[in-house]
C-alpha beads as a LAMMPS data file, in Angstrom:
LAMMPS data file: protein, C-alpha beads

351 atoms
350 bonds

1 atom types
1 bond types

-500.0 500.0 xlo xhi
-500.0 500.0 ylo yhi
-500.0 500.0 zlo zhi

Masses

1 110.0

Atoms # bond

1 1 1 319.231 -252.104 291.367
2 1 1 316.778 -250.934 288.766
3 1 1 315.194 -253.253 286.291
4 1 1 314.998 -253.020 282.623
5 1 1 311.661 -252.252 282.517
6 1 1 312.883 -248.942 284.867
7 1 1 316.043 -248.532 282.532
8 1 1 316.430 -246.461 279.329
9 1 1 317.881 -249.837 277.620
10 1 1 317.671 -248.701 273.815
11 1 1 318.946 -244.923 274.950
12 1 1 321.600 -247.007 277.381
13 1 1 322.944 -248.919 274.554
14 1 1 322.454 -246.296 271.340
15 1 1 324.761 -244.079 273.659
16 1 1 327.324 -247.101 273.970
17 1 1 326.706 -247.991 270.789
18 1 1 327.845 -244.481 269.397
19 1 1 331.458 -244.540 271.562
20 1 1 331.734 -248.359 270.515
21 1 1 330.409 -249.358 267.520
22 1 1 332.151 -251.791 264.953
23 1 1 333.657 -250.840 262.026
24 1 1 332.414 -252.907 259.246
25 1 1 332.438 -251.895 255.375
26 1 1 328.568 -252.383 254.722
27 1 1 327.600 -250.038 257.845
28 1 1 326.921 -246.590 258.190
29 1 1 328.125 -245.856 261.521
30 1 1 326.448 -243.813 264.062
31 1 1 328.558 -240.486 263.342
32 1 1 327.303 -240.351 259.436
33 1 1 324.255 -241.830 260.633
34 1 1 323.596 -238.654 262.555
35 1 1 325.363 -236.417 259.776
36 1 1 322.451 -237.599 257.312
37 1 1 323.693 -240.561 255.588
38 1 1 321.851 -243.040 254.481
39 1 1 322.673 -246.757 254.226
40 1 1 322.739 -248.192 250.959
41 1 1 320.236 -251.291 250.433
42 1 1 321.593 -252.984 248.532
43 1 1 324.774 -253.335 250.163
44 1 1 323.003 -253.516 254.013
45 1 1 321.213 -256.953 251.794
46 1 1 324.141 -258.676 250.489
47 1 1 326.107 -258.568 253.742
48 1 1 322.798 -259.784 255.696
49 1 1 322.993 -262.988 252.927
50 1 1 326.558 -263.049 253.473
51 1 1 326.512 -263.325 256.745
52 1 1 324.122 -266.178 257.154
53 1 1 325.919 -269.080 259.180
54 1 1 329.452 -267.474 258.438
55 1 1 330.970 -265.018 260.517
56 1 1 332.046 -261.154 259.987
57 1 1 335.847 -262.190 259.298
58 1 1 334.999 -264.730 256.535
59 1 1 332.637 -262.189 254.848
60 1 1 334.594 -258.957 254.540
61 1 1 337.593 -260.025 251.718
62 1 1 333.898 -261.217 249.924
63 1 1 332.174 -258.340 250.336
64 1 1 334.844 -255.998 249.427
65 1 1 335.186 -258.554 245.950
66 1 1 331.499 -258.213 245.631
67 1 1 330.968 -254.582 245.903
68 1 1 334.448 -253.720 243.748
69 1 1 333.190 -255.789 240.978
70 1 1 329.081 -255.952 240.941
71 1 1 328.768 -252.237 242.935
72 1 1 324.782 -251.812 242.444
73 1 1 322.202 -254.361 242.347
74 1 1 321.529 -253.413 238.462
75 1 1 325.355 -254.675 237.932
76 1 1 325.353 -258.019 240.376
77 1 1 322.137 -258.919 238.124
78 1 1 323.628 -258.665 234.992
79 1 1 325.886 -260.712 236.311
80 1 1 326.495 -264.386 234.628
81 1 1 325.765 -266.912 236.841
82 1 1 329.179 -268.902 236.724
83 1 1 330.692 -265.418 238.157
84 1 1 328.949 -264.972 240.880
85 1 1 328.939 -268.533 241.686
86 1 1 332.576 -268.228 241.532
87 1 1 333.355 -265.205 243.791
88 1 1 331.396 -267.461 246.177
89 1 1 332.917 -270.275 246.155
90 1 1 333.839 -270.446 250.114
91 1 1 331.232 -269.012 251.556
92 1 1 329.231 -272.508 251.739
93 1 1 325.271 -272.880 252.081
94 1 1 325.020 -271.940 247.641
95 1 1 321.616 -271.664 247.627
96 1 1 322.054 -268.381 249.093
97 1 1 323.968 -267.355 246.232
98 1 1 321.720 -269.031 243.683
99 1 1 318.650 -266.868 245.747
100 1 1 320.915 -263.654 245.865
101 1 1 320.790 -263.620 241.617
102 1 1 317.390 -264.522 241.910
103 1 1 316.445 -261.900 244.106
104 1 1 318.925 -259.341 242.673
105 1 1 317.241 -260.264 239.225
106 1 1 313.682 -259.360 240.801
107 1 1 314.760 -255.996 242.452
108 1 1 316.476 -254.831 239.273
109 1 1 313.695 -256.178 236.854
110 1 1 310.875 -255.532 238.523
111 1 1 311.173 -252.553 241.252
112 1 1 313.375 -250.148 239.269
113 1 1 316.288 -251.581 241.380
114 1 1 314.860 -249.864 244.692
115 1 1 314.572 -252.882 247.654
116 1 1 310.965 -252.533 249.538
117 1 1 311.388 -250.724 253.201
118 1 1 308.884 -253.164 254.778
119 1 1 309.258 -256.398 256.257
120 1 1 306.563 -257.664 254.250
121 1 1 307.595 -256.586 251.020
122 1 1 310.834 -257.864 251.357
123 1 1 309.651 -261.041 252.909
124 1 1 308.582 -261.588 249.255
125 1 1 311.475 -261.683 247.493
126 1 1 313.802 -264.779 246.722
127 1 1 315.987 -266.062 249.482
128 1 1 315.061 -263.416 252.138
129 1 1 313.547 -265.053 255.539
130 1 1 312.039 -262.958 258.551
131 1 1 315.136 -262.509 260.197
132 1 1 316.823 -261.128 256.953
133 1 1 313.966 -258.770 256.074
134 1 1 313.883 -257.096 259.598
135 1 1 317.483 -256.831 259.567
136 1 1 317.466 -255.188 256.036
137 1 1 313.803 -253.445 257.066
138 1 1 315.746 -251.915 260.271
139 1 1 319.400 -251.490 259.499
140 1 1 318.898 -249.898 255.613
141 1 1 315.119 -248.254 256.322
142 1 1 315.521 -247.328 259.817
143 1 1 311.880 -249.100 260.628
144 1 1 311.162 -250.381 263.985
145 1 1 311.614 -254.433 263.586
146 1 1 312.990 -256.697 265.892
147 1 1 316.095 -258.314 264.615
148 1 1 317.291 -261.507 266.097
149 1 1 320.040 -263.160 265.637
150 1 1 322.811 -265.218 267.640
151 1 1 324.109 -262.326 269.086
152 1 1 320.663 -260.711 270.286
153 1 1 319.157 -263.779 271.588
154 1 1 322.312 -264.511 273.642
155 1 1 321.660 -260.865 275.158
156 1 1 318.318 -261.208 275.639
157 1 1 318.667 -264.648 277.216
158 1 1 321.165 -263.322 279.835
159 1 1 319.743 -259.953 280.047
160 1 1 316.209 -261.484 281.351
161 1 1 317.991 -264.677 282.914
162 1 1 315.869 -266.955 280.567
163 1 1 317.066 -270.376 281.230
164 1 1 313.969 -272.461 278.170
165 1 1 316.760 -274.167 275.985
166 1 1 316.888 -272.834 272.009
167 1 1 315.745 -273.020 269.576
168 1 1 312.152 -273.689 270.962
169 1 1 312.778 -270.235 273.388
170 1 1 313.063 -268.394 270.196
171 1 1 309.604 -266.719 270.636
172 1 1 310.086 -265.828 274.041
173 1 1 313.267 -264.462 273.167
174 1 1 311.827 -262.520 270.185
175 1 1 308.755 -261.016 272.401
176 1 1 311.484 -259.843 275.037
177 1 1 313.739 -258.218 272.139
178 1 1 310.846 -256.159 270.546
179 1 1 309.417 -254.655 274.159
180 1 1 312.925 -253.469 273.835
181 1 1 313.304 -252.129 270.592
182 1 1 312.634 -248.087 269.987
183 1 1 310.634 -246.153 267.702
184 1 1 313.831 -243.997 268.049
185 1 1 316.871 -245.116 266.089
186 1 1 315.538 -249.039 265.490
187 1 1 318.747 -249.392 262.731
188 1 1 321.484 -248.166 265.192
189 1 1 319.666 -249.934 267.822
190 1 1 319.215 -253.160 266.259
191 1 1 323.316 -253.005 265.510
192 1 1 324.020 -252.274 268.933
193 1 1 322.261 -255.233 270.567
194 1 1 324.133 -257.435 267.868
195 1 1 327.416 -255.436 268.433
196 1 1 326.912 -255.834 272.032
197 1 1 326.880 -259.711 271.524
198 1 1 329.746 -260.080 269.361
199 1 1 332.162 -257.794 271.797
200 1 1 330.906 -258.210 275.003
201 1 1 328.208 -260.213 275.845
202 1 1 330.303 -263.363 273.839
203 1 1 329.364 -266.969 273.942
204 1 1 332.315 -267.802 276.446
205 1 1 333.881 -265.331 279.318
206 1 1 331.510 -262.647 279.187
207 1 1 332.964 -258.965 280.030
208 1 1 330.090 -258.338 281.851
209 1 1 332.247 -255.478 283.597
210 1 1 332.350 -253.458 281.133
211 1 1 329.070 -253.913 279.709
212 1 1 326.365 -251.112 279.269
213 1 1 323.813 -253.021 280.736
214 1 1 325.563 -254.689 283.686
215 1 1 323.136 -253.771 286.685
216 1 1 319.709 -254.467 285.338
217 1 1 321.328 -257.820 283.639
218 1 1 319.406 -260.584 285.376
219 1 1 321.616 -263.515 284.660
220 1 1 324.767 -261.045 285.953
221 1 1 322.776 -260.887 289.256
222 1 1 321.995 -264.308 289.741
223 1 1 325.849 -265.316 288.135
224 1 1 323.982 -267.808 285.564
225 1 1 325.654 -265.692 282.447
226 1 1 328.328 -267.963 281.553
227 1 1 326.168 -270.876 281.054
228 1 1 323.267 -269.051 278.792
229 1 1 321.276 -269.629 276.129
230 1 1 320.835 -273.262 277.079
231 1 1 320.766 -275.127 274.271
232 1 1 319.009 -278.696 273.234
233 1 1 321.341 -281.342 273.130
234 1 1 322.217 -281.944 268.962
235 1 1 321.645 -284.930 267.433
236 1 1 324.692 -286.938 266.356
237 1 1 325.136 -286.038 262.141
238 1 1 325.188 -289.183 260.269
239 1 1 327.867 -289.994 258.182
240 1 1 327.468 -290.239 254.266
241 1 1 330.007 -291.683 251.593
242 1 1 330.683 -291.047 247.688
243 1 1 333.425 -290.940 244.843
244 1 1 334.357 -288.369 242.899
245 1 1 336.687 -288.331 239.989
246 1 1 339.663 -286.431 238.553
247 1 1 340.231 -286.960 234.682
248 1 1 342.924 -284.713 233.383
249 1 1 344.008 -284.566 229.756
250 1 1 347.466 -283.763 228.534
251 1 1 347.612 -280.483 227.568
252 1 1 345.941 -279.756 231.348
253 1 1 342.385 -279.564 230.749
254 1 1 340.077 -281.325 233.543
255 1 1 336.898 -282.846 233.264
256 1 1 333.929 -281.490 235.044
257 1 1 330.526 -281.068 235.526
258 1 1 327.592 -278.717 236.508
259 1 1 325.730 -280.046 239.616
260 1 1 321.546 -279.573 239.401
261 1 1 320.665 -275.792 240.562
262 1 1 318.436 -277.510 243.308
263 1 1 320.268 -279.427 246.108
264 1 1 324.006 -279.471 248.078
265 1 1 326.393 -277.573 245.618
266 1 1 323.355 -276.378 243.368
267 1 1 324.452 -275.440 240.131
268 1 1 328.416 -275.014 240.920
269 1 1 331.053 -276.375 238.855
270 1 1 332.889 -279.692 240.751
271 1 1 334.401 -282.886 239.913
272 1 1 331.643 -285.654 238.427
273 1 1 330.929 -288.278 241.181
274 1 1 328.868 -290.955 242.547
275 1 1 325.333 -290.223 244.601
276 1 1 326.559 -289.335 248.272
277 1 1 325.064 -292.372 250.274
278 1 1 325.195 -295.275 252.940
279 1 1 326.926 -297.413 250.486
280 1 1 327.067 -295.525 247.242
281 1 1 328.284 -297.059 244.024
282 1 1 331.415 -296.041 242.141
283 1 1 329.855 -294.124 238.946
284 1 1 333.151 -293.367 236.605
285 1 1 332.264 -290.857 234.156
286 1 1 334.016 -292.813 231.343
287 1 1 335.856 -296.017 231.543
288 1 1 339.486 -295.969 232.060
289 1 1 342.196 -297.666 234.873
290 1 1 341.132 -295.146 237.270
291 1 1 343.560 -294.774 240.652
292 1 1 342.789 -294.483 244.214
293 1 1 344.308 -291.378 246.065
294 1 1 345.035 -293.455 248.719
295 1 1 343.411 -290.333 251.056
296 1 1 340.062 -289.511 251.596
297 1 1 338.228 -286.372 251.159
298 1 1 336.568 -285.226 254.562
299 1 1 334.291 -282.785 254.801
300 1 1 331.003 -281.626 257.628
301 1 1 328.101 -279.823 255.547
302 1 1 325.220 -278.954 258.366
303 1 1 323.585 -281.823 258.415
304 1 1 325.824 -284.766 258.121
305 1 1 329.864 -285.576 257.556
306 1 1 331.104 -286.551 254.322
307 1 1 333.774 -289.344 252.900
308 1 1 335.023 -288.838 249.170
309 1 1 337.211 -291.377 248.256
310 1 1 339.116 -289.989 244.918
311 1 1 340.013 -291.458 241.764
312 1 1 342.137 -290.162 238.788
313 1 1 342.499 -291.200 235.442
314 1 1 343.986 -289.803 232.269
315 1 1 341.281 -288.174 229.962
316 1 1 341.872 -288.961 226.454
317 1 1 342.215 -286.400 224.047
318 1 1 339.234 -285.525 221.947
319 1 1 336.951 -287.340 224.559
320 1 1 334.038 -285.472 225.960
321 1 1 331.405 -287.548 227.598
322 1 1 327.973 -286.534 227.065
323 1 1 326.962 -284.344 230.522
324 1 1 330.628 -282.998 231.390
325 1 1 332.239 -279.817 230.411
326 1 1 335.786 -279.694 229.602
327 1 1 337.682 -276.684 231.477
328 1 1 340.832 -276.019 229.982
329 1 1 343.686 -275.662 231.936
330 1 1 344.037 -271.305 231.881
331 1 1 339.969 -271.199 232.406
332 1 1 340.148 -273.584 235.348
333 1 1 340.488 -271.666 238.929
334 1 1 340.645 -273.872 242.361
335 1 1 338.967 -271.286 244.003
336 1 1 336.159 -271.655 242.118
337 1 1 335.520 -274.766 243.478
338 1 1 333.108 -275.042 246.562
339 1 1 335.448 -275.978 249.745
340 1 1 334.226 -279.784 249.471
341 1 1 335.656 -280.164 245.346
342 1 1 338.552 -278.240 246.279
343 1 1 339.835 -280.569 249.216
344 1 1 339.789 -283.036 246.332
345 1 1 341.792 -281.111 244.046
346 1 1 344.105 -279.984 246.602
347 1 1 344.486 -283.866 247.971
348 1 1 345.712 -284.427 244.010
349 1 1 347.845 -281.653 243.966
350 1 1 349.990 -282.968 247.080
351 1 1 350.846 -286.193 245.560

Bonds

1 1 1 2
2 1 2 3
3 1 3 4
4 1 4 5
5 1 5 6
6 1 6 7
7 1 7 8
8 1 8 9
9 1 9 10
10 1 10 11
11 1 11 12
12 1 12 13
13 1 13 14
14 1 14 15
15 1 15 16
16 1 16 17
17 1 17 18
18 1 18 19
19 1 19 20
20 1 20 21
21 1 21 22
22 1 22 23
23 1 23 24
24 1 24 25
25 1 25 26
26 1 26 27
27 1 27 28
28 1 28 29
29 1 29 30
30 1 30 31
31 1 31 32
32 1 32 33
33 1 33 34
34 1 34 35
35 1 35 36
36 1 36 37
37 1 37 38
38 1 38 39
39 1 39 40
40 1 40 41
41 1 41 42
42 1 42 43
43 1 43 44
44 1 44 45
45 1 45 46
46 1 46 47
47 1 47 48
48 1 48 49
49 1 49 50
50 1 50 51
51 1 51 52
52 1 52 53
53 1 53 54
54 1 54 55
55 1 55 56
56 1 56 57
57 1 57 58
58 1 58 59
59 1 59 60
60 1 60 61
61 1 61 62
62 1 62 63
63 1 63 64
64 1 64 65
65 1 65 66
66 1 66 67
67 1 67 68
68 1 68 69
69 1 69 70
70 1 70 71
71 1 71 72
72 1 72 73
73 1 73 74
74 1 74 75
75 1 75 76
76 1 76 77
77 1 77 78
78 1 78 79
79 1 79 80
80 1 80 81
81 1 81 82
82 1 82 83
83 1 83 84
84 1 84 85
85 1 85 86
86 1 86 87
87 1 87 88
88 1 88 89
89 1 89 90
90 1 90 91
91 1 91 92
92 1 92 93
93 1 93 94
94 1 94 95
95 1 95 96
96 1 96 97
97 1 97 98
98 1 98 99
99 1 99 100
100 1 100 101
101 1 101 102
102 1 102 103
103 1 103 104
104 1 104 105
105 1 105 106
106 1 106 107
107 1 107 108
108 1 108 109
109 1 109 110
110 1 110 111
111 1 111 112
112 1 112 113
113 1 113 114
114 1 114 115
115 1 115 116
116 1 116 117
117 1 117 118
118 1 118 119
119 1 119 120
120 1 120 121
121 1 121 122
122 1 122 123
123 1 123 124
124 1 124 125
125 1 125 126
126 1 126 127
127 1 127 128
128 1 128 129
129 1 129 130
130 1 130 131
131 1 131 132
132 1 132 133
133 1 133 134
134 1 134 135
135 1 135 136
136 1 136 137
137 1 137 138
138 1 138 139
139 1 139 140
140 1 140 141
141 1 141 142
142 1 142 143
143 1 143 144
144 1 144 145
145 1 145 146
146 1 146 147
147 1 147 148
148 1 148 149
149 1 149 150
150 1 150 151
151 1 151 152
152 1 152 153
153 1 153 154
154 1 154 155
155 1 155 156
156 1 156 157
157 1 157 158
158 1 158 159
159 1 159 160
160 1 160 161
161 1 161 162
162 1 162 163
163 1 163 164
164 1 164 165
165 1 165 166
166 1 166 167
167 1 167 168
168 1 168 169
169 1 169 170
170 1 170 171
171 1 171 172
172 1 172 173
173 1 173 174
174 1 174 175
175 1 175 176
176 1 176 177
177 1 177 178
178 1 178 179
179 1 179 180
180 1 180 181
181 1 181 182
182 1 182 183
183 1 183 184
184 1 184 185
185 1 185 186
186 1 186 187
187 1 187 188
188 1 188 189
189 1 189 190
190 1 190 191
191 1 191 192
192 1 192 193
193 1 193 194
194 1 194 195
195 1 195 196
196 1 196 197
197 1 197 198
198 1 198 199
199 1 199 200
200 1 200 201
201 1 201 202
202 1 202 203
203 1 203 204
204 1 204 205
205 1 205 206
206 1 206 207
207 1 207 208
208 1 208 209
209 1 209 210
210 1 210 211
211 1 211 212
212 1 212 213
213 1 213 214
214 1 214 215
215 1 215 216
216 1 216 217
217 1 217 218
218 1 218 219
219 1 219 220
220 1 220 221
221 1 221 222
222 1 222 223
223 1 223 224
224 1 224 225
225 1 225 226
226 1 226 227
227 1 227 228
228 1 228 229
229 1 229 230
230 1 230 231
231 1 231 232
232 1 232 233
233 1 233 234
234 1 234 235
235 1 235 236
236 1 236 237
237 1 237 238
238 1 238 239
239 1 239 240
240 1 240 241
241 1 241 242
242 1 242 243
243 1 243 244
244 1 244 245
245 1 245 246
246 1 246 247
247 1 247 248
248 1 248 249
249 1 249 250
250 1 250 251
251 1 251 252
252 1 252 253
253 1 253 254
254 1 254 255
255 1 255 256
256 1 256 257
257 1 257 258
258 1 258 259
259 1 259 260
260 1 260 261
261 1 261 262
262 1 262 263
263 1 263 264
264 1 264 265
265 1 265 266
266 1 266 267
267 1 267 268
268 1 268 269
269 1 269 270
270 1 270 271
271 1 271 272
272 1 272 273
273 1 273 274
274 1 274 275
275 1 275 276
276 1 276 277
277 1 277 278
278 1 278 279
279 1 279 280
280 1 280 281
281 1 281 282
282 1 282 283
283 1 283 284
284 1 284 285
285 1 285 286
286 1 286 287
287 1 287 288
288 1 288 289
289 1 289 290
290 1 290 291
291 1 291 292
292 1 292 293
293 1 293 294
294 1 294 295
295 1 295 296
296 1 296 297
297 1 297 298
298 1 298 299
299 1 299 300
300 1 300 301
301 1 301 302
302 1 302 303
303 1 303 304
304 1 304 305
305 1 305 306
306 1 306 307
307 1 307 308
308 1 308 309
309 1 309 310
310 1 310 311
311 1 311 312
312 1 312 313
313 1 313 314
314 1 314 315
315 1 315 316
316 1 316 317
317 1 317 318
318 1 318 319
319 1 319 320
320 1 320 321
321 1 321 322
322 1 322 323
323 1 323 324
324 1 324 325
325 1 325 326
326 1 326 327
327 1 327 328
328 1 328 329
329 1 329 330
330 1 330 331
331 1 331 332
332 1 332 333
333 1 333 334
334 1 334 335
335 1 335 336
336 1 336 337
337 1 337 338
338 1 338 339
339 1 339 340
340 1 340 341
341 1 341 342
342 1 342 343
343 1 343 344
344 1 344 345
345 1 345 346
346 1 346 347
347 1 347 348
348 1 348 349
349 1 349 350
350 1 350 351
């Protein structure tokens, strides 16, 4: 059995990668790759922001939205805020989106609308990371970074039978992915290591036979696959609790408000509530008989689990308190709402 440092692995897997690769609406596959197309920037960035802690089924019907109605990086900056905040309502993790206008706003303003092709220059504008500006430096610029992700460290875990738990075998797991990576190809290369993880070399059941790089794999010979990347053991998410309040007026108007651009939900449009606590206190945003649901609103964000318990009242005509904004009944869309506000609304709906 040869090893991989004896193996061709970036020719092994470009030539797998060009029978197998995944059909996805931001990629340029390997046929019009070789036929001299180019991928567009632009849209290579917005699916790499997209894509963030969400997987490639929840992002398509958004990127397909995105593109269709903001198709350059000019357009998507000229964009009002509430829009785009709007087609992303789902997605989760809105700072990216607040970052994606900020960044879009940058490129268009202040580069012509042309992204950088280095990791560095990239690195500098809003919202992108390392692991998003290799991806974009790689996949859209065809420059030799190492791109990991989920998918790649997974491979690289199993492929050199590393058994340090993540995240602190990141590095280790970044030094083995760039001895791999070519000067030949890094764009198509970088795809295949991640298309290789999502298809074959998945978290559970591996198909190790069919995969491209089945005899030098050194967790295949030793039969540890199945059981890497070891992970550390998570810490238990604490629990947090809050109100939030549904005022309605007759003619169907509702009563909201626009949370602070920094923090959970920044700058999105939701119901007003109470700070999201231990033991918050109820925080009405006018006084009234308000009504318990009955049902609470449950809901996991990364770090900890969230109660709502929901209240409704009757908002009196002509009554605005100072802070809200009233949305009248043919402006107001539910899926607007981030996923959290809309369990609320839906929870009202069903009674």
């Amino acid at each position: 059995m040869r090893d991989g440092k004896d193996l061709d692995v970036s020719g092994v897997l470009l030539a797998w990668y060009d029978r197998h690769a995944r059909d996805l609406p931001w990629r340029v596959g390997p046929a019009d790759r070789a036929a001299g197309m180019c991928p567009d920037p632009y849209r290579v960035w917005l699916s790499e922001v997209m894509l963030q802690q969400t997987t490639v089924a929840a992002v398509r019907d958004y990127f397909h939205r995105f593109t269709a109605r903001w198709p350059t990086v000019e357009a998507l900056a000229a964009a009002p805020d509430e829009q785009v905040m709007g087609e992303w309502a789902g997605l989760g993790y809105y700072a990216r989106a607040r970052n994606l206008l900020k960044c879009a706003r940058t490129v268009a303003g202040e580069m012509g609308g042309r992204f950088p092709a280095s990791h560095d220059a990239l690195r500098g504008l809003p919202g992108i990371g390392p692991y998003t500006a290799a991806a974009i430096a790689a996949i859209a610029f065809d420059q030799p970074e190492t791109v990991l992700d989920g998918n790649v460290e997974r491979v690289m875990a199993r492929f050199h039978d590393i058994h340090d738990p993540l995240p602190a075998a990141k590095p280790l797991l970044k030094e083995r992915a760039a001895a791999l990576t070519p000067m030949r190809r890094p764009g198509d290369y970088a795809q295949a290591v991640m298309d290789l993880g999502a298809t074959i070399c998945t978290p559970r059941s591996p198909a190790c036979g069919i995969c491209p790089l089945r005899d030098p794999c050194l967790a295949r010979a030793s039969g540890t696959a199945a059981e890497l990347p070891k992970k550390s053991p998570k810490k238990p998410k604490p629990t947090r609790h809050g109100y939030v309040y549904l005022a309605r007026r007759g003619d169907g108007a509702w009563l909201m408000e626009r949370r602070p651009d920094k923090g959970l939900l920044g700058g999105m449009l939701g119901w007003p509530g109470s700070d999201w606590t231990a033991a918050p206190a109820e925080a009405p945003p006018f006084g009234a008989e308000w009504q318990s649901l009955g049902e609470d609103v449950r809901h996991t964000f990364t770090h900890f689990h969230l109660v709502l318990k929901v209240r409704t009242a009757v908002l009196p005509d002509g009554l605005q308190p100072e802070g809200f904004k009233i949305v009248g009944k043919h402006e107001f869309r539910p899926s607007d709402l981030p996923t959290v506000m809309r369990k609320a609304y839906d929870l009202w709906r069903g009674q």
